[in-house]
N, CA and C of each residue as an Amber inpcrd file, in Angstrom:
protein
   366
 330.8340000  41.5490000  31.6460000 329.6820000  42.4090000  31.8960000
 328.8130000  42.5150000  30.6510000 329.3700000  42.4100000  29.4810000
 328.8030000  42.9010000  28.5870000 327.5240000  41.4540000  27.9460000
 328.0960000  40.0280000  28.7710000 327.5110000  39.1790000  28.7130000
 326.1610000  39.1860000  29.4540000 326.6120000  39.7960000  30.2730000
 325.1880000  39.5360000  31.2960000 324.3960000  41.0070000  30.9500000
 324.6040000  41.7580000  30.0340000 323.5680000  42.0530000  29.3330000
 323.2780000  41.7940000  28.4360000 323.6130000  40.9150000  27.4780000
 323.0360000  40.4840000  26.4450000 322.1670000  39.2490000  26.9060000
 322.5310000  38.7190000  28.1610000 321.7810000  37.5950000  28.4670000
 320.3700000  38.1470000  29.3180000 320.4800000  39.1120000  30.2290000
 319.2570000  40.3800000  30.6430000 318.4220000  40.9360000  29.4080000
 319.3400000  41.2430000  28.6000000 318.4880000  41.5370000  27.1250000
 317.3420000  40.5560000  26.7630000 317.9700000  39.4850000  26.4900000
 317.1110000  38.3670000  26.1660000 316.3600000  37.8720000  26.7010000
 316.0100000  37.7400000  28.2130000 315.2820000  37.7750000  28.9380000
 314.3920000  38.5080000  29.0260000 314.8450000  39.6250000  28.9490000
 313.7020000  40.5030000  29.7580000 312.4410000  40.4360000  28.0010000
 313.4420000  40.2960000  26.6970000 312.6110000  39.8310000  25.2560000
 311.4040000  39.1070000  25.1670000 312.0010000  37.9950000  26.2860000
 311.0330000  37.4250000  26.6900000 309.4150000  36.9650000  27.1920000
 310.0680000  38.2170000  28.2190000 309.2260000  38.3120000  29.4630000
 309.6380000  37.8320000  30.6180000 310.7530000  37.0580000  30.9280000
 310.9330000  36.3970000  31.7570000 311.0950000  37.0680000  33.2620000
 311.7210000  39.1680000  32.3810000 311.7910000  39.6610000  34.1230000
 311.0080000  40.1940000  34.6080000 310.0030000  39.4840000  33.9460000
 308.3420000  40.4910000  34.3550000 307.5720000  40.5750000  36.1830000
 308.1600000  39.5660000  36.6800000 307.8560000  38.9890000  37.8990000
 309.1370000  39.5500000  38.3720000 309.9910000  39.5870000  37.8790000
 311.4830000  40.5780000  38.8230000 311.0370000  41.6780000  39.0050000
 310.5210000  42.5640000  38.2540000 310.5590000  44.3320000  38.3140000
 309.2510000  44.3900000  39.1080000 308.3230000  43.6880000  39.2080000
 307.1830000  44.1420000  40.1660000 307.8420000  44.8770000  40.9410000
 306.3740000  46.2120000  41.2080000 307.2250000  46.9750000  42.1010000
 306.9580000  46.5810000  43.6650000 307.6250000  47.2280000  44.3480000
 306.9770000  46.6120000  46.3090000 305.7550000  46.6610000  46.2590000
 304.9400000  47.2880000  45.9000000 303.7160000  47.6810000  46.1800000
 303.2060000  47.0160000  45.6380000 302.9780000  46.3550000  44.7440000
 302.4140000  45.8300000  44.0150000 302.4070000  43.6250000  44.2420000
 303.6880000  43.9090000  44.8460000 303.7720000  42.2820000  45.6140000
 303.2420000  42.2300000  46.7340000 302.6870000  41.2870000  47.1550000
 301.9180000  40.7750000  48.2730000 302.4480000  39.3890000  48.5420000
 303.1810000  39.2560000  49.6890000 303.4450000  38.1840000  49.9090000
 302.4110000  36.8060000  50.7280000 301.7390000  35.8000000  50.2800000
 301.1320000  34.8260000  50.7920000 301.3690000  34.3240000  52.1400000
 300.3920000  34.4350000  52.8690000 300.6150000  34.2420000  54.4190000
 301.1270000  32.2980000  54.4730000 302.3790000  32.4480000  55.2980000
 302.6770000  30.8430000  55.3360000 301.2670000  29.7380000  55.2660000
 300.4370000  30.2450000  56.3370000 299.3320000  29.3900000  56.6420000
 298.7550000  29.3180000  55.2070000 298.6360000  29.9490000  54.6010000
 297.5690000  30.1840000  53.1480000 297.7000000  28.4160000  52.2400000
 298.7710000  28.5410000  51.8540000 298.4480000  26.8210000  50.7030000
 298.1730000  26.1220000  51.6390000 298.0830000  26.1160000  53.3070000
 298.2240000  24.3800000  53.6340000 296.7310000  24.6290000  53.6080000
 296.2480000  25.7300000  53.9340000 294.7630000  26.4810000  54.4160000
 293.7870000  25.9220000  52.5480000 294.7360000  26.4230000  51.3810000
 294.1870000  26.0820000  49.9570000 293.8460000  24.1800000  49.9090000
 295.2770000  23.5500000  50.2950000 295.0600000  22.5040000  49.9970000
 294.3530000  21.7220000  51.0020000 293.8620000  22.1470000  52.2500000
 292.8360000  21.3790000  52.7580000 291.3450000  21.7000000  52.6210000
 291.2190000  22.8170000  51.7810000 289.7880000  23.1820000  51.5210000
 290.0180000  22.3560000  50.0610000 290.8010000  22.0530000  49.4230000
 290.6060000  21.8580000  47.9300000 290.2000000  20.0190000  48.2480000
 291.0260000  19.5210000  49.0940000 290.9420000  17.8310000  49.4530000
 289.6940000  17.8960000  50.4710000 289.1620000  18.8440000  51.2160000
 287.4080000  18.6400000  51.5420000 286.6640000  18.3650000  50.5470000
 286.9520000  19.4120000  49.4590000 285.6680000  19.2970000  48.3170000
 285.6940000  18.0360000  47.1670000 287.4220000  17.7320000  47.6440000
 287.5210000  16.2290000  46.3360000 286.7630000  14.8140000  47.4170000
 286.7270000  15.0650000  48.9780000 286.5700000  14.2990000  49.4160000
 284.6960000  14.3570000  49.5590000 284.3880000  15.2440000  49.6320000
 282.6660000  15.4870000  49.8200000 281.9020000  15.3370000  48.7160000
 282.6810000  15.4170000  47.2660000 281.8600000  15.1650000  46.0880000
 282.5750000  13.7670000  45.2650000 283.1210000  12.7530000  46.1310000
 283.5680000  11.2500000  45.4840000 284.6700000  11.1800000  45.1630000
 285.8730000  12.4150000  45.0560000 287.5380000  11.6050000  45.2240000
 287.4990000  12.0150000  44.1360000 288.7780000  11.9490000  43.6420000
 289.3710000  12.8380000  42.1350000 288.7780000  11.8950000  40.8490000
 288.5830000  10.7620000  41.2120000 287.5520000   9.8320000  39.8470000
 286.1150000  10.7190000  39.9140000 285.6600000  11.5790000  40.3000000
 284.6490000  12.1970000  39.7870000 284.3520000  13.3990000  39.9610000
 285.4900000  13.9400000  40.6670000 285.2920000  15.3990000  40.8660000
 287.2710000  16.1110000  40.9210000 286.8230000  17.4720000  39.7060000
 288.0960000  18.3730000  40.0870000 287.7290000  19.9900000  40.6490000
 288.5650000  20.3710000  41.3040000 287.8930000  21.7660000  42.2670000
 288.6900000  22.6690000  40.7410000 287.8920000  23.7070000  40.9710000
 288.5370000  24.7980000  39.8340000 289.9800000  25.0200000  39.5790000
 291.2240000  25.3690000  38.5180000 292.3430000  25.6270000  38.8500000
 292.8900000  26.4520000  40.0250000 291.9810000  27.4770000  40.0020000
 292.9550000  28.5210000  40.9790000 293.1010000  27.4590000  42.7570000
 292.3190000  26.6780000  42.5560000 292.6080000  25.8640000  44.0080000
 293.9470000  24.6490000  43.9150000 294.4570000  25.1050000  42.9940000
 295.8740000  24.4830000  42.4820000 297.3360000  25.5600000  42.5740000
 296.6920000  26.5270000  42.6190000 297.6550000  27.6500000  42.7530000
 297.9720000  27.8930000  43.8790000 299.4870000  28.3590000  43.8690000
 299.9130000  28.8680000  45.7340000 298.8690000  30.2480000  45.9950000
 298.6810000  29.8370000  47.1490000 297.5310000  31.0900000  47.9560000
 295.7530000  31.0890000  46.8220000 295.3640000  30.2410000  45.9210000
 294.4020000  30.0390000  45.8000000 293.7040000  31.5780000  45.2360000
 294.5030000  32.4690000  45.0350000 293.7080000  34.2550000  45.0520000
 292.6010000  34.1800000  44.6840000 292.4050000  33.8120000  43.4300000
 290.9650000  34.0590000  42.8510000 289.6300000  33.2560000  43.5850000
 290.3030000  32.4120000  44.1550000 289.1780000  31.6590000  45.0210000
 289.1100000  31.3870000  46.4220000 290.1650000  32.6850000  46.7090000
 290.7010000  33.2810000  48.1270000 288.7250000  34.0420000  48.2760000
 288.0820000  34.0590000  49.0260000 286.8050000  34.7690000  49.0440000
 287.0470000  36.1230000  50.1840000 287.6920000  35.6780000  51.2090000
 287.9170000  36.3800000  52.2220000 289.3970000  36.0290000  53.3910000
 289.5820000  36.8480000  54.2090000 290.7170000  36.8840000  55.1680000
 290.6800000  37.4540000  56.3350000 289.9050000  36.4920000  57.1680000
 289.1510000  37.7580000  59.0110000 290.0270000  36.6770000  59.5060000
 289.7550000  37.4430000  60.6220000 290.2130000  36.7050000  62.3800000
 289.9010000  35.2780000  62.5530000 288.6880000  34.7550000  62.0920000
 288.3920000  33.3460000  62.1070000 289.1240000  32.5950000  61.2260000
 289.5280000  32.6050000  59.7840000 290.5310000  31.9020000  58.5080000
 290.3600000  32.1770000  57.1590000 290.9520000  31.5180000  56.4260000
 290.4410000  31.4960000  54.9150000 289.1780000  31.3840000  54.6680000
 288.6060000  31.9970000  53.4510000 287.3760000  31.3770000  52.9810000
 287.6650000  31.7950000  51.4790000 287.3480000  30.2490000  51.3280000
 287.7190000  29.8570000  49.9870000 285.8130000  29.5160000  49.3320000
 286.0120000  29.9480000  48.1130000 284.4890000  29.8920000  47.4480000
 285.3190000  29.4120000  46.3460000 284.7800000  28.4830000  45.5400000
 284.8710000  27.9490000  44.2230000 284.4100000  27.0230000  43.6270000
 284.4720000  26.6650000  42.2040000 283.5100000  26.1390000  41.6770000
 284.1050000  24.4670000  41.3580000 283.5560000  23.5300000  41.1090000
 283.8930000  22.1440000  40.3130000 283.2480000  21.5300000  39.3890000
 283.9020000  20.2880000  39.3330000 282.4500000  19.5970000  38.5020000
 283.6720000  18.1580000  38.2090000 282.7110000  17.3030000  37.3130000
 283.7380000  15.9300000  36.9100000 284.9470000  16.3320000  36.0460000
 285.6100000  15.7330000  36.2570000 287.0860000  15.6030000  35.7890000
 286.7940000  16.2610000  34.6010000 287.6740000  17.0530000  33.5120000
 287.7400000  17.6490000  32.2320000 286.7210000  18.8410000  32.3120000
 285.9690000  19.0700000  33.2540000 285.4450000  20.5750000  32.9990000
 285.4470000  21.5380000  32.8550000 286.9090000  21.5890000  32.8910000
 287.5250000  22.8720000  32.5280000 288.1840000  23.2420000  31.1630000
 288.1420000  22.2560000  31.0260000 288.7240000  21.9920000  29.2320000
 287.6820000  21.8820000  28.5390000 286.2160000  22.0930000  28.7800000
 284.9510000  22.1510000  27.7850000 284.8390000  23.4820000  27.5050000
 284.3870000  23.6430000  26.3660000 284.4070000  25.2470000  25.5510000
 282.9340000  25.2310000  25.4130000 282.1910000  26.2300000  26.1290000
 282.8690000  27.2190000  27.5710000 283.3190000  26.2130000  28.7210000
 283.6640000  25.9230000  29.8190000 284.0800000  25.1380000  31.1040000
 282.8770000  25.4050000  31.9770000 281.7950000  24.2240000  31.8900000
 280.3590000  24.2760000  32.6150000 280.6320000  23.5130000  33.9560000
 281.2240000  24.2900000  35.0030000 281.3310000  23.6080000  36.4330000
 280.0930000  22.9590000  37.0130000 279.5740000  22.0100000  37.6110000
 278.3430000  21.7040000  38.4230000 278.7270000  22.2070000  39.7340000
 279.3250000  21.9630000  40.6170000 279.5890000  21.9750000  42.0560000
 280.1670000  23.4170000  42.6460000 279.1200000  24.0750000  43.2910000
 279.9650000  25.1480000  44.1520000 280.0380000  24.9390000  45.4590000
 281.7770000  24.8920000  46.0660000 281.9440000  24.7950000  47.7070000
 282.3520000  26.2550000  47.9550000 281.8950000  26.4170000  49.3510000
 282.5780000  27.3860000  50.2000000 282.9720000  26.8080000  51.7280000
 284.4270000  26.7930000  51.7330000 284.9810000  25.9560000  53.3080000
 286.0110000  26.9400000  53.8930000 285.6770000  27.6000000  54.8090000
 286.5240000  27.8720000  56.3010000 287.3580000  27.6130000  56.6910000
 288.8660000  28.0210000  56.4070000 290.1590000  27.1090000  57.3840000
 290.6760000  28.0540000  58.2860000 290.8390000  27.4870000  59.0540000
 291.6680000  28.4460000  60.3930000 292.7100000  28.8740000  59.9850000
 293.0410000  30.5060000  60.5190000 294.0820000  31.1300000  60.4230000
 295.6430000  30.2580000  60.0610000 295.6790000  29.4320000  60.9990000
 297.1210000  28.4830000  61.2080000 296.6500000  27.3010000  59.6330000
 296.0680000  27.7310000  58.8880000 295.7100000  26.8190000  57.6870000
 295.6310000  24.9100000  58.3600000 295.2210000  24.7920000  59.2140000
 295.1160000  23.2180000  60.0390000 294.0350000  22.7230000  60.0630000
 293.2920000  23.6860000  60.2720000 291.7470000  22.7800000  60.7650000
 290.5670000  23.3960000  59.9890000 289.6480000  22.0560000  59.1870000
 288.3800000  23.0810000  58.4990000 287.3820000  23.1310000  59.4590000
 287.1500000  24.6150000  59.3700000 286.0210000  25.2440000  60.4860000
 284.7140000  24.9320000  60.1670000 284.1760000  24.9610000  58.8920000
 282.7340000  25.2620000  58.5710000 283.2280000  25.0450000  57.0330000
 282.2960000  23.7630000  56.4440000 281.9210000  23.8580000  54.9820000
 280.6570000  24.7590000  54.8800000 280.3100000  25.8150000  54.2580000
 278.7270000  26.7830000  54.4840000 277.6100000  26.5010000  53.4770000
 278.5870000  25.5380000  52.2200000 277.8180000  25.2180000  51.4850000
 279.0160000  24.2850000  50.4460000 278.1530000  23.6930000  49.8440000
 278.5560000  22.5210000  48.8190000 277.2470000  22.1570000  47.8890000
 276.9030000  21.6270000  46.9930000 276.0440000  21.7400000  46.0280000
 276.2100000  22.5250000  44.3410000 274.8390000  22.5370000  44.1590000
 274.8070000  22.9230000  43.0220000 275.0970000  24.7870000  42.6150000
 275.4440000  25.1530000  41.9570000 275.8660000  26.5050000  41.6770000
 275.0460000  27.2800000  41.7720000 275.0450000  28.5160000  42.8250000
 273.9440000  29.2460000  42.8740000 274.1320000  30.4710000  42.1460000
């Protein structure tokens, strides 16, 4: 016993149990549909602006459930808003995106409903 607190000790030194102690309230669990819903809005926008040789969608469209570029959550699906631009734009100091999409996926994350816009950053 006295091991597995010194090994909890060290951890938590860390940070590592920072994502353990969240409290209930404070977790939100990602609707199943949500990444397949992220990764087919993220492969619309690599496919509508020339394929990953010239275009990357922002990080958070790399992340499970997409949050920050989660825009909304109704009865119709996801809506995902976010920004891109050519490969390495995010690694430029500041990170100057060209491309803003916003695309629609159905609830069941399967089918894109409506791209509403694609272009330049408004």
């Amino acid at each position: 016993m006295n091991q597995f607190k010194t090994v909890l000790a060290l951890i938590s030194s860390i940070g590592l149990l920072a994502p353990i102690t969240a409290t209930a309230q404070s977790f939100r669990p990602v609707p199943l549909a949500q990444p397949k819903a992220v990764n087919l809005a993220r492969m619309r926008a690599e496919s509508l602006n020339g394929g990953l040789s010239q275009y990357r969608a922002a990080s958070c469209m790399y992340e499970t459930g997409a949050g920050s570029c989660l825009e909304s959550v109704s009865n119709r699906g996801f809506l995902f808003l976010f920004r891109g631009g050519a490969p390495g734009w995010q690694q430029q100091n500041p990170p100057e995106p060209t491309i803003e999409t916003s695309v629609l996926i159905s609830r069941d994350g399967e089918r894109i409903l409506e791209v509403s816009y694609n272009g330049t950053i408004r």
